[in-house]
C-alpha positions as CSV (number, residue, x, y, z in Angstrom):
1,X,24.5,-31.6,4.8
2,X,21.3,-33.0,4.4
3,X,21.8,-35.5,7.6
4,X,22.6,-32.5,9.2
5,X,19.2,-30.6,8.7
6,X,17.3,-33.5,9.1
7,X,19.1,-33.6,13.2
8,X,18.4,-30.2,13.3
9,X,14.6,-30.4,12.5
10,X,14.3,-32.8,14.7
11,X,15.9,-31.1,17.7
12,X,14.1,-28.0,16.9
13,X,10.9,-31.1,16.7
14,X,11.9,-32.0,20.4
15,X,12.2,-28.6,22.1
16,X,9.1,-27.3,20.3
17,X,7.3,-30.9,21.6
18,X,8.9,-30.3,25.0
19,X,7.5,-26.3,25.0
20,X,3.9,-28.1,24.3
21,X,3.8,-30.6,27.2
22,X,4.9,-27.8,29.4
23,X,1.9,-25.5,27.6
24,X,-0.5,-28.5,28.1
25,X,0.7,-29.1,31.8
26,X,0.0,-26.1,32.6
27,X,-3.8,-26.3,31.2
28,X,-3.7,-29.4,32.5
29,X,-3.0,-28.1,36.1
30,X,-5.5,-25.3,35.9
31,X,-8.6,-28.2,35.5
32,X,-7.3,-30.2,38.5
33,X,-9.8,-30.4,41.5
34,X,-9.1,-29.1,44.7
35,X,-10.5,-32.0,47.0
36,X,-10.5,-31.9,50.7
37,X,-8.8,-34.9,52.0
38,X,-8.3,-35.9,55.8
39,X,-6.4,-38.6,57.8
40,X,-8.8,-41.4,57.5
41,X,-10.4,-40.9,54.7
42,X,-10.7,-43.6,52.0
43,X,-8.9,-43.1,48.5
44,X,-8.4,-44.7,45.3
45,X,-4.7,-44.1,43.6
46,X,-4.3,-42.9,40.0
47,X,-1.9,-45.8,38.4
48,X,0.0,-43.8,35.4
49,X,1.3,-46.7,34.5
50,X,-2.1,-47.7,32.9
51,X,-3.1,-44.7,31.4
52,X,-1.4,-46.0,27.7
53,X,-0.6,-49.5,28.5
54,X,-3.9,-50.9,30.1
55,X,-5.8,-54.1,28.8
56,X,-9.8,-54.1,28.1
57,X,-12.0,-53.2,30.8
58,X,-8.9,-52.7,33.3
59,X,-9.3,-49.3,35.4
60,X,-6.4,-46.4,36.0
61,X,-7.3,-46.5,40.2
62,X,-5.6,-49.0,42.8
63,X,-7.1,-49.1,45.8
64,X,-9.0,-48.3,48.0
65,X,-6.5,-47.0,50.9
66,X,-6.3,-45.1,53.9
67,X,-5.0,-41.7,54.3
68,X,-2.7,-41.6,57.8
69,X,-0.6,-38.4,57.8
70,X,-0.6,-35.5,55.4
71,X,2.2,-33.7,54.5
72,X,2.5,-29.8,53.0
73,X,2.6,-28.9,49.1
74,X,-0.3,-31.4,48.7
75,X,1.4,-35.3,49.7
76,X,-0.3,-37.5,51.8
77,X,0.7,-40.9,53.3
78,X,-1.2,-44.2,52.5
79,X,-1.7,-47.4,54.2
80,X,-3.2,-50.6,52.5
81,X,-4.5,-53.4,54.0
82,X,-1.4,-55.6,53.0
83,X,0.9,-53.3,54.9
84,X,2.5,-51.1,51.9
85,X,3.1,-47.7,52.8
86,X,4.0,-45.1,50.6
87,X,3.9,-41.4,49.8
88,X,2.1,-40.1,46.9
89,X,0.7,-36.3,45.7
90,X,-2.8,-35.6,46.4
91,X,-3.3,-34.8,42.6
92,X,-3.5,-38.6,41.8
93,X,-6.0,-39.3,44.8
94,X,-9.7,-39.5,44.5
95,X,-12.6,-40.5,47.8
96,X,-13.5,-44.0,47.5
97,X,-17.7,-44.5,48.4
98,X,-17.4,-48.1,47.9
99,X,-17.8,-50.4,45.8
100,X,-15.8,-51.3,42.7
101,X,-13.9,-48.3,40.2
102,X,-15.3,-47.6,37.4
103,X,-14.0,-49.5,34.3
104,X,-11.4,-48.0,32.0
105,X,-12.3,-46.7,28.4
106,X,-11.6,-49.2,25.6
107,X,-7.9,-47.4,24.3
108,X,-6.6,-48.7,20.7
109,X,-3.1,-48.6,19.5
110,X,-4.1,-49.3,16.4
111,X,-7.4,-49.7,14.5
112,X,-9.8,-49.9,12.2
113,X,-12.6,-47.6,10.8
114,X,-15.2,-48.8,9.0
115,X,-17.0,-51.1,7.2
116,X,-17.6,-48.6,4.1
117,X,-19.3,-48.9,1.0
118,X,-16.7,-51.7,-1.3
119,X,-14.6,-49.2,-3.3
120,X,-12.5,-52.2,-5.6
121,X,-13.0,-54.6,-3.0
122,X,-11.9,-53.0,0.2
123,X,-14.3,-52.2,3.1
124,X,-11.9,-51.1,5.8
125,X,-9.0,-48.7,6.6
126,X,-6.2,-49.1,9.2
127,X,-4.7,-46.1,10.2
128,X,-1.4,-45.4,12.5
129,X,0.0,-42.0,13.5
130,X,3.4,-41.3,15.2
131,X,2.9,-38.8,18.3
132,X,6.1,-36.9,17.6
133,X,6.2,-36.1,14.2
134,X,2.0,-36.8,14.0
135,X,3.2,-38.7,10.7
136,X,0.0,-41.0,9.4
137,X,0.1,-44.3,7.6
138,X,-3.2,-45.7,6.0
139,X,-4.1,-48.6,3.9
140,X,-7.2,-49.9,2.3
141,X,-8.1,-53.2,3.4
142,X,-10.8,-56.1,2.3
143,X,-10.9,-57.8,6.1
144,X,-10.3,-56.3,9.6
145,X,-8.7,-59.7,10.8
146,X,-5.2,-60.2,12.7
147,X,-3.4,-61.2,9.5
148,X,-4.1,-58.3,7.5
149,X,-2.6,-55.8,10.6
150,X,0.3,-58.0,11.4
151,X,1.2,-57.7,7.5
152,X,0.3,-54.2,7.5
153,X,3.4,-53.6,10.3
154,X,5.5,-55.7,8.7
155,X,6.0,-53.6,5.6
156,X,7.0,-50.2,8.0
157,X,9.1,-52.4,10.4
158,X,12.7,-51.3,8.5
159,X,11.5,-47.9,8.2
160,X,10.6,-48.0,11.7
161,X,14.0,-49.2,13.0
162,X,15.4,-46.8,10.9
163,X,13.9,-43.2,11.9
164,X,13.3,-44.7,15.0
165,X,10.1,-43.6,15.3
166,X,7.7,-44.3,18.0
167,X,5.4,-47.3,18.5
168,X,2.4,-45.5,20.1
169,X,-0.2,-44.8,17.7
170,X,-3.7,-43.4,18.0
171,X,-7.1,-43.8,16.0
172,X,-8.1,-40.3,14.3
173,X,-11.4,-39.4,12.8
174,X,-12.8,-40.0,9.7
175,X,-15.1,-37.0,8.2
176,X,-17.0,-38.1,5.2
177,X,-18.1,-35.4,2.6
178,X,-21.5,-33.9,2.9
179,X,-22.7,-36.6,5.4
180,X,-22.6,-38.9,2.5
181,X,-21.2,-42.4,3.1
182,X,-19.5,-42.9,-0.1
183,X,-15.4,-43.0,-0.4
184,X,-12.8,-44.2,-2.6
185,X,-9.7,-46.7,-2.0
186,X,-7.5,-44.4,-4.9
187,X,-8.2,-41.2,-3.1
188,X,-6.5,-42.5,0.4
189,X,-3.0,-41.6,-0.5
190,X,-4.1,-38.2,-1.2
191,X,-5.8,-37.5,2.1
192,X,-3.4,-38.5,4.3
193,X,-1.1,-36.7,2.4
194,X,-3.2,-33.4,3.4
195,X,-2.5,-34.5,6.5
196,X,0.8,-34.3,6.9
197,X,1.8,-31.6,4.8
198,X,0.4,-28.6,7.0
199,X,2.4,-27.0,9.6
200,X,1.6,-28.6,13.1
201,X,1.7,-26.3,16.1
202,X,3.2,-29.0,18.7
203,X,6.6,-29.4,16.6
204,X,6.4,-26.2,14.9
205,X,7.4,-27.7,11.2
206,X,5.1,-30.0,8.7
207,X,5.2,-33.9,9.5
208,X,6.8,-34.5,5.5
209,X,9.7,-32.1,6.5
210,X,10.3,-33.8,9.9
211,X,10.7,-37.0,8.4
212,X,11.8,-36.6,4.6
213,X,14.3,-33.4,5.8
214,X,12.4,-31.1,3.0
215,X,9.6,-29.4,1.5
216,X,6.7,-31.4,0.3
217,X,6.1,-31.6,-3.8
218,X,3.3,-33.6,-5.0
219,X,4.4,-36.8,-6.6
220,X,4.5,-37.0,-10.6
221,X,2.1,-39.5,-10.4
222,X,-0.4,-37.8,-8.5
223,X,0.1,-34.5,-10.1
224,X,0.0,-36.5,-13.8
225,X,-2.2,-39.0,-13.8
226,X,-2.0,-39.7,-17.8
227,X,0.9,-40.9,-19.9
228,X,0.8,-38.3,-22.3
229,X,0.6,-35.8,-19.6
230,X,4.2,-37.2,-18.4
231,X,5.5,-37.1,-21.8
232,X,4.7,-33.5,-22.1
233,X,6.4,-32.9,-18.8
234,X,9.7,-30.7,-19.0
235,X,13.0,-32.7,-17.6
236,X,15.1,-29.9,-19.0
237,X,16.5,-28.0,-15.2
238,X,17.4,-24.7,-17.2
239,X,14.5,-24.8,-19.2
240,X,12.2,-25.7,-16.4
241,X,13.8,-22.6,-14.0
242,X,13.1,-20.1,-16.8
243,X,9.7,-21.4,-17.7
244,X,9.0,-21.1,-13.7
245,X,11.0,-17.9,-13.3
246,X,8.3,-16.7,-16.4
247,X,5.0,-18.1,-14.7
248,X,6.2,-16.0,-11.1
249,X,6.6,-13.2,-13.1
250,X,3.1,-13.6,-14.5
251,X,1.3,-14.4,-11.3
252,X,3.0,-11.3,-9.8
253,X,1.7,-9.0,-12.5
254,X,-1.6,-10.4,-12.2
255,X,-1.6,-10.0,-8.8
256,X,-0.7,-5.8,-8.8
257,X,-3.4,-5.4,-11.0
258,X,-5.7,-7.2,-9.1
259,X,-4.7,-5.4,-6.5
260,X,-5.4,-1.7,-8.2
261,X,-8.4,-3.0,-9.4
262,X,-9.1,-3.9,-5.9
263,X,-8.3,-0.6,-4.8
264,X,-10.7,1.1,-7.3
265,X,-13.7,-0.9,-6.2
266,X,-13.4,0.0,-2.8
267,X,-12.6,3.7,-3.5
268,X,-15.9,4.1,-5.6
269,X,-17.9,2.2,-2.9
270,X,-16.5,4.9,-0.4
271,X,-17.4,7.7,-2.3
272,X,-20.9,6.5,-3.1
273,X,-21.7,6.8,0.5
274,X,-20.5,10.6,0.5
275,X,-23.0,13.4,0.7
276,X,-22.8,15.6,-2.0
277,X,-23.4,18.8,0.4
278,X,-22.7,22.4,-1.2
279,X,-21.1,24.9,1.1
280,X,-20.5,28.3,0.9
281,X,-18.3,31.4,2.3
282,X,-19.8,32.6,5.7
283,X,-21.6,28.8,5.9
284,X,-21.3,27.8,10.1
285,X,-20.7,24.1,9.9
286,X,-19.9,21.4,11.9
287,X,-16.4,19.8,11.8
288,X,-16.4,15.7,12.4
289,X,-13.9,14.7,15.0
290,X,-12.2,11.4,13.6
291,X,-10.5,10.5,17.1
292,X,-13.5,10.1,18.7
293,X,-14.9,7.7,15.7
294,X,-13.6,4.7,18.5
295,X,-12.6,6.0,21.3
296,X,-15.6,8.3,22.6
297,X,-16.2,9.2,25.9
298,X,-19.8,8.8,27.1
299,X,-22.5,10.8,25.6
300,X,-19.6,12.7,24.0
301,X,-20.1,14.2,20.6
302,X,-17.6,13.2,18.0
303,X,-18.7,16.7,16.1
304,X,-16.7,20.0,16.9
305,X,-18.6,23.3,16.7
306,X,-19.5,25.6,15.2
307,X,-16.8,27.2,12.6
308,X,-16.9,29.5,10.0
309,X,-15.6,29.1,6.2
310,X,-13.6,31.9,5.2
311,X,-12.7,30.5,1.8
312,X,-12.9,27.1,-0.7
313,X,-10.6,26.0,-2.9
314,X,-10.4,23.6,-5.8
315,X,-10.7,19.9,-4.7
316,X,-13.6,20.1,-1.7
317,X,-11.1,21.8,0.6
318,X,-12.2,24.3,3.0
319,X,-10.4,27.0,5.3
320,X,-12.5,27.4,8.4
321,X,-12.2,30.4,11.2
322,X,-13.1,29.7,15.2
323,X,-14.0,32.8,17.4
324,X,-11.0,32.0,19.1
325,X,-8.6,32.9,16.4
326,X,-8.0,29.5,15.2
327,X,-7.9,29.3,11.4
328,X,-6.8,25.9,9.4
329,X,-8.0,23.7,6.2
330,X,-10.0,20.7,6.3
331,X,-11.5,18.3,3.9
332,X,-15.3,19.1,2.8
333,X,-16.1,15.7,3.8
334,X,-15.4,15.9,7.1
335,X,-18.1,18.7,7.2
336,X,-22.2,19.2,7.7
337,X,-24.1,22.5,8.2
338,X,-24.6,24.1,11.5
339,X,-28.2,25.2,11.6
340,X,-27.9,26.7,15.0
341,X,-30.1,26.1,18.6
342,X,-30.5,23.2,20.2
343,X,-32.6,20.3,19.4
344,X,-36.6,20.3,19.8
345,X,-38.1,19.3,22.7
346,X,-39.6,16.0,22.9
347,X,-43.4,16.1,22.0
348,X,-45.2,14.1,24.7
349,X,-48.7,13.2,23.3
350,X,-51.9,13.5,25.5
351,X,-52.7,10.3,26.9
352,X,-56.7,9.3,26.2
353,X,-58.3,6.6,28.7
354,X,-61.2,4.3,27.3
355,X,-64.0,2.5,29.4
356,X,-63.4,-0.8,30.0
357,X,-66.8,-2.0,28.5
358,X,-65.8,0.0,25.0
């Protein structure tokens, strides 16, 4: 049963991986160029070939070579100097100006960050990450020399053959706390663990499930670093299920009140921004529209006028009459006198010239 969900996560893995490159082709195809190319034009060729598997200093473009036909949906014809002709989209061409390509980036399959501070004698840190299940492996190291890496993939080479995982591996970044430079060997198995036990968007499950087949609990060692902590520990199953069964009940008790409490706070901050306004019978107030509290029209006035109150009752309700016949109850709150008219003109003061000399 258990091989079974482990296939299952990792078909589910492989669909969700394939609906990502599709997502990122897509982006992807949105940034491409449009260049205007024409028969005769000189072109250097995008090589995909060496955009993962390229030595030092080696650039992705072949070339240059000559454009002689172009063809519709974006393929043109090319002619090298040796005679080799051959089809190609215009998405891998670029114009050649002369000269020599411009030299490829420095790529790493694997590598090594650092030097740090010595933390018990080790200065560097080799880190690998699998592309699929974006699983990490990191180890703290004294040297940065061949001997130390070839060991280093010695010790995953059964596991490797065994989940068959990938070979290509990248260099992530390193953030050190509060620009400090300071870091600790001990604390590396804990922060690559916090690396692979979120939920990753490409595969749409946590790395630790895609490879282990289940949810990730910290390790007893981790979680209980003393001995007499461990001693303490409860190995008991039915014990251990009631004990937890009592600590959820807890939490979820703490948890409503927290929440009524939480209720009550904001209540009291509502109702300490509410005007304490009297109103009486025969009053003409205003009545506050609430559906045009967002959605107002332009220069629109979210207050209805003017009504009438015919009669209060207990709890700041209010029964208010329209000229038109319309009578109904409304909450005091939503109210504000009507003083009647319409605003005051705006006062335009006299304007008073000086001399330039004074």
């Amino acid at each position: 049963l258990q091989l079974n969900e482990l296939n299952e996560l990792r078909d589910q893995a492989y669909e969700n991986s394939f609906i990502y490159k599709e997502r990122t082709k897509k982006l992807h195809d949105d940034k491409i160029k449009n260049r205007l190319l024409i028969v005769g034009d000189q072109v250097l060729l995008f090589n995909s070939r060496l955009k993962i598997f390229s030595s030092k200093l080696k650039s992705r473009w072949s070339g240059p070579f000559t454009i002689s036909e172009i063809y519709p949906y974006g393929t043109a014809k090319l002619i090298h100097p040796d005679g080799c002709n051959f089809k190609v989209n215009c998405h891998r061409l670029k114009h050649y100006h002369g000269g020599d390509p411009p030299p490829l980036e420095i790529l790493n399959g694997i590598d090594f960050m650092g030097p740090f501070p010595s933390s018990k004698g080790n200065k560097y840190i080799l880190v690998a990450i699998d592309y699929l299940s974006k699983w990490i492996e990191a180890k703290a190291l004294p040297t940065n020399d061949a001997r130390v890496v070839v060991k280093f993939l010695k010790s995953f080479s059964p596991g490797l053959e065994h989940q068959r995982l990938s070979s290509a591996i990248e260099e992530p970044t390193f953030a050190m706390t509060n620009s400090q430079e300071s870091w600790q060997s001990t604390e590396l198995p804990i922060v690559y663990l916090q690396h692979t036990t979120p939920n990753k968007w490409a595969v749409g499950c946590t790395p630790y499930r895609l490879v282990y087949g289940k949810a990730f609990h910290l390790p007893l060692e981790l979680e209980h670093k003393a001995y007499w902590a461990l001693k303490h520990a409860n190995f008991d199953l039915k014990t251990a299920v009631d004990h937890r069964k009592l600590q959820l009940n807890e939490l979820r008790n703490q948890a409503y009140e927290n929440s009524l409490i939480y209720k009550e706070r904001t209540k009291k901050l509502h109702d300490d921004k509410i005007k304490n306004r009297i109103f009486n019978v025969g009053d003409q107030v205003l009545l506050f529209n609430s559906r045009h509290k967002i959605f107002s029209g332009k220069l629109k006035s979210r207050w209805s006028c003017p009504f009438t109150i015919y009669e209060i009752y207990p709890y700041r309700t209010a029964k208010l009459i329209h000229p038109d016949g319309c009578n109904f109850k409304v909450n005091c709150h939503r109210l504000k006198h009507y003083h009647g008219g319409n605003p005051p003109p705006l006062e335009i003061p006299n304007v008073h010239t000086f001399p330039k000399d004074n």
